[in-house]
TORLOMAR-651689 format. One record per residue (C-alpha): residue number from 1; x, y, z. Coordinates in steps of 0.5 Angstrom, whole numbers, plus 2048, in hexadecimal, padded with zeros to 3 digits. Layout:
NUM X Y Z .
...
END
This chain:
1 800 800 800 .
2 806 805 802 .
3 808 804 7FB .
4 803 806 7F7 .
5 801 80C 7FC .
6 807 80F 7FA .
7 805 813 7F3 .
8 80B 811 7ED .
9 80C 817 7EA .
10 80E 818 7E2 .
11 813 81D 7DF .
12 810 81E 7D9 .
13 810 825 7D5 .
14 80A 829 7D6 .
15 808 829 7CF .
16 809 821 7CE .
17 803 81D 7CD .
18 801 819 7D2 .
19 7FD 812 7D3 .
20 7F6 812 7D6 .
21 7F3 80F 7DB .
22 7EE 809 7DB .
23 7E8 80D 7DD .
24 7EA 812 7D7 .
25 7EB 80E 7D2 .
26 7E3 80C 7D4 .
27 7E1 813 7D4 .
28 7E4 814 7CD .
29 7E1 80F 7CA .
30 7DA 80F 7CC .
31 7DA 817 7CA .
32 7DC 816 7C3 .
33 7D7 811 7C2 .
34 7D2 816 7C2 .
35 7D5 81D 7C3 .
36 7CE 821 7C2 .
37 7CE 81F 7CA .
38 7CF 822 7D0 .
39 7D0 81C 7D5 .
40 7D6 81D 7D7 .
41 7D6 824 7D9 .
42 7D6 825 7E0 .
43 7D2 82D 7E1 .
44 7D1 830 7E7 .
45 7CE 837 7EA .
46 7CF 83C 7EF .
47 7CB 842 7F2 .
48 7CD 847 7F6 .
49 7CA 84C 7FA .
50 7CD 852 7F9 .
51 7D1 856 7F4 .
52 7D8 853 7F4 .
53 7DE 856 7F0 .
54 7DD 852 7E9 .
55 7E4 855 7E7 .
56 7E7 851 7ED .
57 7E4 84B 7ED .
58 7E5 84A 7E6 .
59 7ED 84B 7E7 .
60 7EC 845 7ED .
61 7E9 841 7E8 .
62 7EE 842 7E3 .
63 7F4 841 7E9 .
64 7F1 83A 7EB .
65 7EF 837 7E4 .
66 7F7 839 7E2 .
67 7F9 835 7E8 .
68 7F7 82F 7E6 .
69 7FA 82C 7DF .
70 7F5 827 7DE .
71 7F0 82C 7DD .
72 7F4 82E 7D7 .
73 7F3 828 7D4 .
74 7F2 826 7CD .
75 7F0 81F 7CB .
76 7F3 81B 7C4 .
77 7F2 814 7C1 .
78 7FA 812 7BD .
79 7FD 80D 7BD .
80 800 80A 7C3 .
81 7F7 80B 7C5 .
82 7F4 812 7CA .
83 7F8 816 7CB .
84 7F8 81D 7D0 .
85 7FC 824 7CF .
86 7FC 82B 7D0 .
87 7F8 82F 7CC .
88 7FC 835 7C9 .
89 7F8 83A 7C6 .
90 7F2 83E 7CB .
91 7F2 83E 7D2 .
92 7EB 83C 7D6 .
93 7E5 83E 7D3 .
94 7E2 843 7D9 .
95 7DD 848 7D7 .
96 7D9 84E 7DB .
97 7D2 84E 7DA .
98 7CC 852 7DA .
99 7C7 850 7DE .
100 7C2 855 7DE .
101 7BC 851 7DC .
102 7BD 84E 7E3 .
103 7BA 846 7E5 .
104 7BA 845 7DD .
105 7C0 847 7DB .
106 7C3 844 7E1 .
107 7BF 83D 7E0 .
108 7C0 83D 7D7 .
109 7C7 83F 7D9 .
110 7C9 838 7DD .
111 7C5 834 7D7 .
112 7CA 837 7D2 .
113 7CF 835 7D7 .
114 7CD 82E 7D8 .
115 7CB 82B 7D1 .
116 7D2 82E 7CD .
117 7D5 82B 7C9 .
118 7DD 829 7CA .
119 7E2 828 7C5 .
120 7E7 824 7CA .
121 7EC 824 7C4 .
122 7EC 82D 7C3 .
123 7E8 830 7C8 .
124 7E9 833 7D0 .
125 7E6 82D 7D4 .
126 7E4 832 7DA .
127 7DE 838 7D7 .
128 7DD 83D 7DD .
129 7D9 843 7DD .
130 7D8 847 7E2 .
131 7D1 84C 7E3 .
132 7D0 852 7E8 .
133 7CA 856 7EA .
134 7C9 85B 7EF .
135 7C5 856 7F4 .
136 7C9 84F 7F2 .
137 7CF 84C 7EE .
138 7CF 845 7EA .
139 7D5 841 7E9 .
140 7D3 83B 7E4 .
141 7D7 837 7DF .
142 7D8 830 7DD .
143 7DE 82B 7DD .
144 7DF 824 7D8 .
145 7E0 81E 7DD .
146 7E6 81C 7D9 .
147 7EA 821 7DD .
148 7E6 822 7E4 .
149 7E1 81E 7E9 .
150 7DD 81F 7EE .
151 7E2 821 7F3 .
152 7E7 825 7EF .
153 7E1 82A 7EE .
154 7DF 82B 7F5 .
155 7E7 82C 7F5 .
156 7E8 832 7F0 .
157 7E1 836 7F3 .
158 7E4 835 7FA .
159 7EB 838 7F7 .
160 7E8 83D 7F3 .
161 7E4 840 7FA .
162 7EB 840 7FE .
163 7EE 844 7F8 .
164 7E9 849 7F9 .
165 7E9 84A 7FF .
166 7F0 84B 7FF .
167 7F2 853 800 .
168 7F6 853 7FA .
169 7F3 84D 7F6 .
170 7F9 84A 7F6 .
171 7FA 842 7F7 .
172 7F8 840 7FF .
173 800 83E 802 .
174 7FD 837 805 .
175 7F9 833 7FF .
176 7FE 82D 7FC .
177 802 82D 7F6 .
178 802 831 7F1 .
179 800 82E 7EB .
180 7FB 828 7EB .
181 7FE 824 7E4 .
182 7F9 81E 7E2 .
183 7FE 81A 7DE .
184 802 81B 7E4 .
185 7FE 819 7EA .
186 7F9 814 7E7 .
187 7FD 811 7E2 .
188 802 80F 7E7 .
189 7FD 80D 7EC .
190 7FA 808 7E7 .
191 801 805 7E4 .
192 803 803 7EC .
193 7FB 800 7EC .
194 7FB 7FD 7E6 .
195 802 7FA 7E7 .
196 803 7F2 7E8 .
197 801 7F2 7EF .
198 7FA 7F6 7EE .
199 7F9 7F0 7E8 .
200 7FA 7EC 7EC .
201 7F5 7EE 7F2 .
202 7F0 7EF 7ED .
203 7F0 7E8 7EA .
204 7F0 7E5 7F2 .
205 7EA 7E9 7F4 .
206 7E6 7E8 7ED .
207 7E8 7E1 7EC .
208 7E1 7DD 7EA .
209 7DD 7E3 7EB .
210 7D8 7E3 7E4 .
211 7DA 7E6 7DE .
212 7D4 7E8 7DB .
213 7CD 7E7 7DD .
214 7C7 7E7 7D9 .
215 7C1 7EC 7DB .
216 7BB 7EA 7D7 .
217 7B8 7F1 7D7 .
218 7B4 7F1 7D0 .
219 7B7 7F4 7C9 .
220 7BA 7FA 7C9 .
221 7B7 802 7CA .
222 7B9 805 7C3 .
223 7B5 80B 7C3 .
224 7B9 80F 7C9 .
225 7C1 810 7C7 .
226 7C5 80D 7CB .
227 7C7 814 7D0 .
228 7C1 818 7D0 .
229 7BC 813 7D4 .
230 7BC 811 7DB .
231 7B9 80D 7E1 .
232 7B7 811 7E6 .
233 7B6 80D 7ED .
234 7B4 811 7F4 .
235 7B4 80E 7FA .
236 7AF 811 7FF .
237 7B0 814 806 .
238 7AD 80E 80A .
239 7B2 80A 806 .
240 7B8 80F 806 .
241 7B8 80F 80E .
242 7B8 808 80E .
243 7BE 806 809 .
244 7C2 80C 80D .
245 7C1 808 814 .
246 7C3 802 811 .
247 7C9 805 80E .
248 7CB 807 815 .
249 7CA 801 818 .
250 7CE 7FD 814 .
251 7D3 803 813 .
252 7D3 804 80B .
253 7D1 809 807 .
254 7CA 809 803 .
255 7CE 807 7FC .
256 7D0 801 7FF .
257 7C9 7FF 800 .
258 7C6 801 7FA .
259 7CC 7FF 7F6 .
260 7CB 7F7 7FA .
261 7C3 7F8 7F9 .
262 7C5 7F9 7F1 .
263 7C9 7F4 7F1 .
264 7C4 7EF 7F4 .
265 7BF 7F1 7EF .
266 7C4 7F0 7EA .
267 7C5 7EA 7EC .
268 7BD 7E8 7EB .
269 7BC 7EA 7E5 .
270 7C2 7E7 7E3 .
271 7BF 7DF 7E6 .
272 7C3 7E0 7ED .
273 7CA 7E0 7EF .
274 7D0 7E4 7EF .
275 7D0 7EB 7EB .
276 7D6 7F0 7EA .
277 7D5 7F7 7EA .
278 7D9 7FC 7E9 .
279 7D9 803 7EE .
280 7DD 809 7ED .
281 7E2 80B 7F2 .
282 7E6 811 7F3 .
283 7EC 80D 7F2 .
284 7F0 814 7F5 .
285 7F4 80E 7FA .
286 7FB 812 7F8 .
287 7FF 817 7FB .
288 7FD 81E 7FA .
289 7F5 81D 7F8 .
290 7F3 822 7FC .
291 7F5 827 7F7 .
292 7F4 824 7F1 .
293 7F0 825 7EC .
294 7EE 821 7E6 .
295 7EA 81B 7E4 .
296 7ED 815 7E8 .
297 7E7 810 7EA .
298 7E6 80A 7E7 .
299 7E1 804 7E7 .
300 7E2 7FE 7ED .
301 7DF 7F7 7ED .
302 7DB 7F5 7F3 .
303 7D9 7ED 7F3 .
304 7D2 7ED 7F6 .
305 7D0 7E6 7F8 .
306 7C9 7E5 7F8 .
307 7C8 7DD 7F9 .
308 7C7 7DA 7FE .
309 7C2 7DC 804 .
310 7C3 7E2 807 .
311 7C0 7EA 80A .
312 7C2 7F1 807 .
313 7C6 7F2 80C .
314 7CB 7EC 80B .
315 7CB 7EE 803 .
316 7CE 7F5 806 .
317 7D3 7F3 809 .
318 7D5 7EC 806 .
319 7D6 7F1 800 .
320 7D8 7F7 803 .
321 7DE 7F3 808 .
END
């Protein structure tokens, strides 16, 4: 485990274009099957009340996005497969804009945001834009996944807060390091976790799992395209309350219980047995995560046996030790 917590670093020039990671690899090539779609955009919203100094506030979102290399990315298919590079002509697409209108224009705004369509080989992968009014101010934008997730956002707003609070927006002395390069960081984390150890690991603890199960589901859907339709499931309050309970009692998080609820109906459809399903990981295990910005989860099989007599509880808990 020590060995793999220590990222390995590479020395490779900047402008030397760099292999992708697994996961980006998937991103890049579910978006080229339909372009047009806007599934992989990661959008986001944020009011204030209030009149904050829009100058100010785009130069600290311009100084946090310059400090993470992965955001100035660009992805090209050659020869030797996917590969990553800084993009060299533009800086990030940031705009001040008009909000007078009010809601609406607040709401057509982060409409226009979230359904653009990204040119992974040419454009800025980050569009920002920056809205003020005498009563409020609207921070909205959009990523592409293949070079942020989940927690790398959550990263760039709070580091984005704390360069505007500084007196002289200058960079706060305390955060990390001072780039967050993809190629560098991730690619070094998976190369030590897809080594001969991890293979090996991987082999132990999937042997004699199934490799395919059939689901008899009924023909395909073809009138909805593949992206633009959804399945919307909503737990009610009553039954909310008593998951929560339930995690809390056997000390799991929610995803666990309907991820093994998933499974074990997955199983059912399936004509009983074991099912492998796949859940995202934040897979942020190596030094220095908690400053790195980019794309670094991925996708890991938990087994969920559903033979044999046996309560949700057990289920749980034999799945999730």
């Amino acid at each position: 485990e020590g060995a793999l917590t220590t990222l390995p670093r590479r020395t490779n020039g900047e402008t030397d274009p760099r292999r992708c990671t697994a996961t980006q690899e998937r991103i890049w090539i579910a978006h080229h099957l339909d372009p047009a779609a806007s599934v992989y955009n990661l959008p986001f919203a944020f009011e204030f009340a209030g009149r904050l100094d829009a100058m100010r506030l785009k130069a600290a979102v311009e100084q946090v996005l310059a400090r993470h290399s992965a955001l100035s990315k660009v992805f090209t298919r050659t020869s030797e497969g996917l590969r990553q590079a800084p993009r060299l002509t533009g800086g990030f697409d940031i705009e001040l804009v008009d909000l007078s209108e009010g809601d609406a224009s607040t709401m057509e705004l982060a409409r226009t945001l979230a359904t653009h369509r990204f040119d992974l080989a040419k454009d800025s992968l980050a569009r920002l834009r920056i809205g003020v009014t005498e009563a409020r101010t609207v921070l909205a934008g959009v990523f592409h996944h293949i070079v942020v997730d989940g927690a790398s956002m959550r990263l760039l707003l709070q580091q984005v807060a704390k360069v505007y609070a500084e007196p002289d927006g200058s960079w706060p002395g305390e955060t990390g390091p001072t780039t967050s390069d993809l190629a560098d960081a991730e690619l070094g984390w998976r190369e030590a976790l897809e080594g001969r150890l991890a293979e090996e690991y991987w082999r132990t603890e999937l042997a004699g799992a199934p490799a395919i199960r059939d689901f008899d589901l009924g023909p395909p859907d073809l009138s909805t395209p593949s992206g633009t339709g959804e399945v919307t499931v909503r737990i009610d309050a009553q039954l909310t309350s008593a998951m929560l309970q339930l995690c809390g009692r056997l000390k799991c998080s929610p995803q666990a219980v309907l991820t093994t609820a998933f499974g074990w109906t997955a199983s059912r459809w399936a004509g009983g047995g074991e099912v492998v399903v796949a859940v995202p990981s934040a897979n942020r295990g190596f030094e220095g995560a908690e400053n790195s910005v980019g794309c670094f989860m991925t996708l890991l099989p938990i087994r969920i046996d559903a033979t044999g007599p046996s309560n949700g509880a057990d289920l749980i808990g034999r799945t999730w030790s």
